[in-house]
C-alpha positions in Angstrom: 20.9 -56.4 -60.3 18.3 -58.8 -59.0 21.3 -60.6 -57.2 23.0 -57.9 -55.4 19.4 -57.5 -54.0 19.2 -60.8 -52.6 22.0 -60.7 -51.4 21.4 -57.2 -49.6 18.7 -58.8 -47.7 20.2 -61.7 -46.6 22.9 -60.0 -45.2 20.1 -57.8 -43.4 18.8 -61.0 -42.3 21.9 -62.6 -41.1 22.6 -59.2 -39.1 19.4 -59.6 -37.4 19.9 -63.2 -36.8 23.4 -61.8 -34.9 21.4 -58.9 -33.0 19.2 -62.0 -31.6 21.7 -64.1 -30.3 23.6 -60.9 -28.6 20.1 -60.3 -26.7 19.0 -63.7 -26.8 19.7 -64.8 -22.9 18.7 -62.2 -21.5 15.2 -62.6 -23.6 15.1 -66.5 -23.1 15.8 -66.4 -19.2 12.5 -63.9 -18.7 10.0 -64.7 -21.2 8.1 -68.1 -21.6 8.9 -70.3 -25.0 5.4 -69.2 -26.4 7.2 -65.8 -27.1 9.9 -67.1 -28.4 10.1 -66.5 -32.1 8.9 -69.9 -33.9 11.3 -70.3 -36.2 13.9 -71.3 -33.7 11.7 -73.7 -31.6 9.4 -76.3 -32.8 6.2 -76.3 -30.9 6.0 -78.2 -27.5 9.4 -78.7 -27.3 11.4 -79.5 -24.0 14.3 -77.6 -24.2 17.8 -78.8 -22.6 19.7 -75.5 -22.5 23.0 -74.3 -22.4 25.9 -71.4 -22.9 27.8 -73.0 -25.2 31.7 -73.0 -25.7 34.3 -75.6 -26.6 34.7 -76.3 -22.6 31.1 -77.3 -22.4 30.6 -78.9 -25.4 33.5 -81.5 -24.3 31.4 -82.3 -21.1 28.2 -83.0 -23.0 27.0 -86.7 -22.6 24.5 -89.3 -23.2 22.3 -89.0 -19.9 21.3 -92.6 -17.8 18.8 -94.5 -19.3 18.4 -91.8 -22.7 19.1 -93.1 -26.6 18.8 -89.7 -28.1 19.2 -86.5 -25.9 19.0 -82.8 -27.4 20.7 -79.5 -26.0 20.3 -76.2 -27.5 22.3 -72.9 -27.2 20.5 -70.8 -25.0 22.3 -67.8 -27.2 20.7 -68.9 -30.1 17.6 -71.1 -29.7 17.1 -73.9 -32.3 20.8 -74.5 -32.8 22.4 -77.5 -30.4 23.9 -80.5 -30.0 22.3 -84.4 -30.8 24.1 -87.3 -28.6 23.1 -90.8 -29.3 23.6 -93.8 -28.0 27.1 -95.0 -28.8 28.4 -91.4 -28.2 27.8 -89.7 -31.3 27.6 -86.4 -31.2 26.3 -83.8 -34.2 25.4 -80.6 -34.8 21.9 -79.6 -35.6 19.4 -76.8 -36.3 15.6 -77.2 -36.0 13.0 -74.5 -37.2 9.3 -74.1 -38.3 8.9 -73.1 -42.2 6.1 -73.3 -44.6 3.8 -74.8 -41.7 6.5 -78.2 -41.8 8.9 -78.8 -38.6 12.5 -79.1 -39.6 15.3 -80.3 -38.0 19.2 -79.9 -40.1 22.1 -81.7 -39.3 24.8 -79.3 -39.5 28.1 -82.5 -39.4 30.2 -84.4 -36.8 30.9 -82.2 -33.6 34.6 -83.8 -33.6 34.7 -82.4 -37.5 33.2 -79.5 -37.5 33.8 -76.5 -34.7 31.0 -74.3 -32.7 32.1 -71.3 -34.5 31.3 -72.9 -38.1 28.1 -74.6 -36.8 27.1 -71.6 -35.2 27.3 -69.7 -38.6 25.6 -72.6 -40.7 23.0 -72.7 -38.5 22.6 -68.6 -38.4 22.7 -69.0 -42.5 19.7 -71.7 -42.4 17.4 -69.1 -40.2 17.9 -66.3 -42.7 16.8 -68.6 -45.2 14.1 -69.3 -43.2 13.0 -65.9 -42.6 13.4 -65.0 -46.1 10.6 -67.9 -46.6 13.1 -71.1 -47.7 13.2 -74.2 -47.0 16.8 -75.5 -46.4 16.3 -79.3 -46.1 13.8 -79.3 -48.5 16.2 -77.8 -50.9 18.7 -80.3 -49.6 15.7 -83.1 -50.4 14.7 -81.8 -53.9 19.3 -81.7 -54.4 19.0 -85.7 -53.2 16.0 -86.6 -55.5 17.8 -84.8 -58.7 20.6 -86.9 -58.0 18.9 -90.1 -58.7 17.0 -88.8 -62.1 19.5 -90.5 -64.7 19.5 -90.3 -68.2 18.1 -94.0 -69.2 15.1 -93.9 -67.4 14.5 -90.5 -68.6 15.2 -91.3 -72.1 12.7 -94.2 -72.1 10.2 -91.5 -71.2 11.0 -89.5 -73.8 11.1 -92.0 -76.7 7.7 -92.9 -75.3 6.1 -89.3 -75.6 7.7 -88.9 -78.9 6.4 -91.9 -80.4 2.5 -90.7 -80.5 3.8 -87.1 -80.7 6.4 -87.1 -83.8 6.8 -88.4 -87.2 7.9 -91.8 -87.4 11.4 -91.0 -88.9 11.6 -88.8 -86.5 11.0 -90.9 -83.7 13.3 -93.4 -85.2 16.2 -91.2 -85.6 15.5 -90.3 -81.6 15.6 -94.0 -80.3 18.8 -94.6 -82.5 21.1 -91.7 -81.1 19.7 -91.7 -78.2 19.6 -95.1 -76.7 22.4 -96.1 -78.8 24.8 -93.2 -79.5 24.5 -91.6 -76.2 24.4 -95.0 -74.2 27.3 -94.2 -72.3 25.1 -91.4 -70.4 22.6 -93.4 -69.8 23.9 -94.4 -65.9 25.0 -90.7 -65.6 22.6 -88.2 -62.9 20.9 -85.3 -65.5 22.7 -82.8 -63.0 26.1 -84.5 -63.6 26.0 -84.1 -67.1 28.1 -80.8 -68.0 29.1 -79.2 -71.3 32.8 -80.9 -71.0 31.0 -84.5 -70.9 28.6 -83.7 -74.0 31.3 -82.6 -75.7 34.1 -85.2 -74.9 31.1 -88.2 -76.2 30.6 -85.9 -79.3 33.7 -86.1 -80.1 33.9 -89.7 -79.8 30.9 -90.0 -82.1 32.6 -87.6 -84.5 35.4 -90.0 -84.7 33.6 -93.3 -84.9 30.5 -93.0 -87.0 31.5 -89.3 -89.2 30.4 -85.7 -88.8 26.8 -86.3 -90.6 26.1 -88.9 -87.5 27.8 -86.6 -84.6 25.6 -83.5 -85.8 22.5 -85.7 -85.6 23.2 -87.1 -82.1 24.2 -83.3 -80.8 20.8 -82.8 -82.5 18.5 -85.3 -80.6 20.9 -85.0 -77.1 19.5 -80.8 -77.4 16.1 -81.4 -78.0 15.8 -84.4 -75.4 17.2 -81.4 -72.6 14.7 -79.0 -73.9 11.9 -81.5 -72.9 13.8 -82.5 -69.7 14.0 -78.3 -69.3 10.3 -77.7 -69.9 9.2 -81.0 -67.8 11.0 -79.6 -65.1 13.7 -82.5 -65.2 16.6 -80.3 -65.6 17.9 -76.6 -65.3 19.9 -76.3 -67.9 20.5 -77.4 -71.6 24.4 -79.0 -71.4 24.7 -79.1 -75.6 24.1 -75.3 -76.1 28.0 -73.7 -76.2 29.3 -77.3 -77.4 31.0 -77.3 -81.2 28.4 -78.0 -83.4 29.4 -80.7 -86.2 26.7 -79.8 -88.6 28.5 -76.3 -88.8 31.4 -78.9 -90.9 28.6 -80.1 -93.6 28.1 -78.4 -96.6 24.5 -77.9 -98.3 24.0 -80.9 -100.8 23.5 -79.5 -104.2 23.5 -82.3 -105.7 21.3 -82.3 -109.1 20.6 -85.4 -111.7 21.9 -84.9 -115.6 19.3 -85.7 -117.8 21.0 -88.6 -118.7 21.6 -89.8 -115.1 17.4 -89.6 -115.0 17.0 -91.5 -117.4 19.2 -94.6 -116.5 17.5 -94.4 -113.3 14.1 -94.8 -114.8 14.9 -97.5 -116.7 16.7 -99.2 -114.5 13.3 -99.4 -112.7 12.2 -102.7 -112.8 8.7 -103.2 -114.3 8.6 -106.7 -114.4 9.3 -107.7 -111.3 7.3 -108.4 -108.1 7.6 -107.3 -104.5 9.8 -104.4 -103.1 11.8 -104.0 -106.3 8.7 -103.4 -108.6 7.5 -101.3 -105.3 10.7 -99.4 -105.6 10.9 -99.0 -109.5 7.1 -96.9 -109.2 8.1 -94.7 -105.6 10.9 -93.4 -107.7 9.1 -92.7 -111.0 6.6 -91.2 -109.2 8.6 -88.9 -107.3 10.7 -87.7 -110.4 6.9 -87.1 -111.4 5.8 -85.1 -108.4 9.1 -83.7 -107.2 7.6 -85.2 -103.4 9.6 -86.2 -100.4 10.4 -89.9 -100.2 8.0 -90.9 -97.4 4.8 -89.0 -98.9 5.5 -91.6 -101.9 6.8 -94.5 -99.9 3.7 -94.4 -97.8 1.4 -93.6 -99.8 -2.3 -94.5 -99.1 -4.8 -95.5 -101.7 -7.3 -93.2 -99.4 -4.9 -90.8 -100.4 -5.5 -90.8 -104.3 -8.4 -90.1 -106.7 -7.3 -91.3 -109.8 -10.9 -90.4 -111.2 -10.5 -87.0 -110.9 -6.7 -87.1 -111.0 -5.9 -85.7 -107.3 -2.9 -86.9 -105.0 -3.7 -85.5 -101.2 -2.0 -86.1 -98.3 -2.8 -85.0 -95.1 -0.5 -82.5 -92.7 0.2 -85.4 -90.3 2.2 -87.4 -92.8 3.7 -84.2 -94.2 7.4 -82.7 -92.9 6.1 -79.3 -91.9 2.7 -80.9 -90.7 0.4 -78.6 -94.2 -1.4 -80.8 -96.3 0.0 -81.6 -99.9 -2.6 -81.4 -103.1 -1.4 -82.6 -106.5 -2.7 -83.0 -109.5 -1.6 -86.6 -111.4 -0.7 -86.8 -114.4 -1.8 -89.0 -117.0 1.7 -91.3 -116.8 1.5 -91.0 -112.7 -2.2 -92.0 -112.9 -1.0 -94.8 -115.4 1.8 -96.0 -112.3 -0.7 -95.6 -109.8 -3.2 -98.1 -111.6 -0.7 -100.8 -112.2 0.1 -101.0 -108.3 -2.2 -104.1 -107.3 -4.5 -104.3 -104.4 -3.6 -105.9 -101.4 -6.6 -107.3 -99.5 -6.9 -105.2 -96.3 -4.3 -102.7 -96.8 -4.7 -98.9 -97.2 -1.2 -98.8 -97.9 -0.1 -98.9 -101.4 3.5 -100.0 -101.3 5.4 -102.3 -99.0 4.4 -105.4 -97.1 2.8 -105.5 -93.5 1.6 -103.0 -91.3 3.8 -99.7 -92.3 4.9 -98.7 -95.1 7.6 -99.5 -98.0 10.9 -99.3 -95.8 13.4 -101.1 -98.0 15.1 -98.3 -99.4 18.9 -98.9 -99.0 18.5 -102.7 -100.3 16.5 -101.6 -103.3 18.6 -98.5 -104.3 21.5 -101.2 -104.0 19.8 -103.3 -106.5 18.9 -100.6 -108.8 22.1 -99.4 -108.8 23.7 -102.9 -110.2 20.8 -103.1 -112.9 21.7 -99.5 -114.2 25.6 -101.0 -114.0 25.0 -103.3 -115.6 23.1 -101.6 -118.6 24.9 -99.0 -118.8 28.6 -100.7 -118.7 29.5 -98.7 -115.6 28.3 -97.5 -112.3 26.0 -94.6 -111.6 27.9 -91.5 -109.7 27.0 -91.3 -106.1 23.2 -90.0 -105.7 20.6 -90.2 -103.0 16.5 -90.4 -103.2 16.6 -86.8 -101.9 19.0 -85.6 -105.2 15.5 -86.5 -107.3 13.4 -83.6 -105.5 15.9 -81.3 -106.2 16.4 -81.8 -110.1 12.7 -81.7 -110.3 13.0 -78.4 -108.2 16.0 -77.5 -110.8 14.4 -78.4 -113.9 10.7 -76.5 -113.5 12.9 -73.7 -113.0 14.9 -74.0 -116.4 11.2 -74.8 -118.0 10.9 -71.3 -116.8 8.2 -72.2 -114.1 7.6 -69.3 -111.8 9.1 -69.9 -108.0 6.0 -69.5 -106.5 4.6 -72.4 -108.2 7.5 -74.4 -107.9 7.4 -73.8 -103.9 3.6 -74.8 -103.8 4.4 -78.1 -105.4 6.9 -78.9 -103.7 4.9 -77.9 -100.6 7.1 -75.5 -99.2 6.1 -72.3 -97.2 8.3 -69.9 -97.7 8.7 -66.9 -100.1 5.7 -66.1 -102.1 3.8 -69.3 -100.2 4.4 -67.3 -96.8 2.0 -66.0 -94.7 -2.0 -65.0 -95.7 -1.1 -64.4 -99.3 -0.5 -68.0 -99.5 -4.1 -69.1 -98.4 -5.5 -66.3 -100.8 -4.1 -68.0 -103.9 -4.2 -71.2 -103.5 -7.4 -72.1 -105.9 -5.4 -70.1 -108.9 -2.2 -72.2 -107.5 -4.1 -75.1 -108.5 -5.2 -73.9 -112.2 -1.2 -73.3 -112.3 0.2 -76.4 -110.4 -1.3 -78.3 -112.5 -0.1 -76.4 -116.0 3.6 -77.0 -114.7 3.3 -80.8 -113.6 2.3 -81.4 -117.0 4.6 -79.3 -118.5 7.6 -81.0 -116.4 6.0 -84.3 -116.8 6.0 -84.2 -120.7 10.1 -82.8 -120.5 10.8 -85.7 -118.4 9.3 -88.7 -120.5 11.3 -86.8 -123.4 14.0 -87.5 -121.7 13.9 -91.2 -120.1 11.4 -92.5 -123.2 12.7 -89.8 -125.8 9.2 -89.2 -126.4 8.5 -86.1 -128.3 7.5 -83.3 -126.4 3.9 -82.5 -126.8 3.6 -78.9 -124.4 5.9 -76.3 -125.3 8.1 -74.7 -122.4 6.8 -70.9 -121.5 7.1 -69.2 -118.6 4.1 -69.6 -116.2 2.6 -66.4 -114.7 4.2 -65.3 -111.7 
């Protein structure tokens, strides 16, 4: 609807613009410029006026001692003719909008005839008087041209750093500057669904469906910034096949016996990243937290006097603060890590924190081997959170409290009811980490258990 109406007025406009050039000499001929509508004529202009027609178009020529001479159409003022020196000859239309003097070449008069010029230049003075801007539509088309997807992405990456979690900036700079390199030359404009989906499928085919769906992931959110910085119209992933749609939902969940070859096959007598390592993943079979809560994990973050892990929302996945209570084997853990002088951080070496997962997991991997006679099956760090997820359940934990420690907010945890009940969550948190704890040391020390398995109340 809101198009047939623009286009109804433009064709009102363009009728009018035709009722002016019909009356137009006779108008021109008796009244002084000052009259004369300004959009047409650009203040204090001499005017070189003439009827025009393919006969006297052909006689038009550079006058003695001009470089640049001008002759309008004395049917309709503000379209004429440019001749410079050399003999070129163009089309052009000049008008008055938004308090800016324009003047629109309209192409070659060899190329282009009076009858087309005539209409394109009738076209730019509806715009006009509907309140456009032609060439400065034309301008803002030229400038568009030259964003390209580098420099753009450089911006990005730069904005996400100090506004996104650090795996999630690092996941950004890799597909981006990397996977989608071959865009990187490309105008944003340029970039169509057919050319997002053509690289896709490239990246499908090189690096697996896991990476592609990641890329297609980053590529959609870097348009939705271009979109709302004003950089770009239109998002080019939205319609393309999504690879993610191909994955299925990891449900992965350690056997008892799989958590306890694991444990042991952390090392407890070993320096650096290893022993590092050995206590992340004891304490997350402990606390059932995400890898990076653990892995940088901040001694300003722990109370081991009154027993109380806290980390703030900024280092959290869904930005809400985490509160645990420790038990006594994670508060045992937490004590053995040594001080290093000057460092908030508990684990890892430097500035950031531990960040040698893949070579560790490697190395624990060959100890349990080794131990066992025979290689672990195929697990990841994230497979531990979900087991401890799984196993509170079968201890016959309530959900509730089982979504409050893994910090979740969903379900019960959802919404004002969650803020309400979060000091009795604590009374109950607290009954289940031990309870869990004790089942699990059971299992990987084959310590008797000490807290007998009920079911929490809901």
């Amino acid at each position: 609807m809101i198009e047939t109406v623009h286009i109804f007025r433009l064709r009102d406009v363009l009728n009018v613009a035709q009722e002016i050039t019909n009356s137009r000499r006779l108008l021109y001929q008796t009244l002084p410029n000052r009259f004369v509508p300004r959009v047409f004529l650009l203040p204090n202009q001499e005017t070189n006026d003439m009827e025009f027609s393919k006969e006297t178009i052909a006689t038009l020529t550079l006058p003695e001692g001009k470089t640049d001479y001008l002759v309008f159409d004395d049917e309709l003022p503000g379209f004429g003719v440019r001749i410079r020196a050399g003999g070129k000859r163009v089309w052009v239309c000049q008008y008055r909008t938004s308090g800016r003097q324009r003047r629109e070449s309209l192409g070659d008069v060899r190329r282009v005839d009076l009858k087309t010029a005539r209409k394109a230049a009738q076209k730019r003075f509806a715009e006009v008087l509907l309140g456009g801007d032609p060439q400065a539509a034309k301008e803002e088309a030229r400038e568009r041209a030259t964003r390209r997807i580098g420099p753009l992405v450089e911006r990005f990456l730069v904005q996400q750093k100090t506004s996104r979690r650090a795996n999630t900036y690092v996941a950004n700079q890799r597909y981006l500057s990397n996977y989608w390199r071959p865009l990187h030359s490309t105008a944003v404009d340029s970039v169509t669904r057919r050319i997002v989906a053509a690289r896709l499928s490239e990246i499908l085919t090189e690096h697996g469906v896991t990476a592609a769906a990641r890329a297609r992931g980053s590529l959609s959110g870097f348009f939705a910034w271009l979109i709302q910085e004003g950089l770009a119209e239109q998002n080019p992933v939205i319609g393309t096949a999504n690879p993610a749609e191909q994955l299925t939902a990891r449900d992965r969940v350690l056997t008892d016996d799989e958590l306890r070859v694991i444990w042991r096959a952390c090392p407890c007598d070993e320096n650096g990243v290893n022993l590092d390592f050995g206590n992340i993943i004891k304490l997350l079979m402990l606390t059932g937290a995400r890898r990076d809560e653990i892995g940088g994990l901040r001694r300003s973050e722990v109370d081991l006097e009154s027993g109380i892990l806290e980390i703030l929302g900024t280092r959290t996945k869904n930005h809400h603060s985490l509160r645990l209570p420790l038990t006594t084997a994670g508060i045992s853990i937490l004590k053995s890590v040594q001080q290093r002088e000057g460092r908030d951080l508990l684990f890892g070496g430097g500035p950031k924190a531990f960040s040698a997962w893949s070579y560790c997991k490697l190395m624990l991997g060959a100890r349990a081997a080794a131990a066992e006679g025979r290689p672990l099956a195929e697990w990841r760090i994230h497979d531990i959170r979900r087991t401890v997820a799984t196993g509170m359940a079968e201890l016959g934990i309530a959900p509730h409290i089982v979504e409050t420690i893994l910090n979740h907010r969903s379900g019960h945890r959802a919404g004002v009811g969650g803020v309400y009940n979060r000091a009795l969550y604590e009374v109950e948190v607290k009954r289940a980490l031990a309870l869990w704890t004790d089942h699990l040391l059971s299992i990987v020390e084959g310590a008797e258990q000490k807290v007998v398995a009920i079911r929490v109340r809901g």
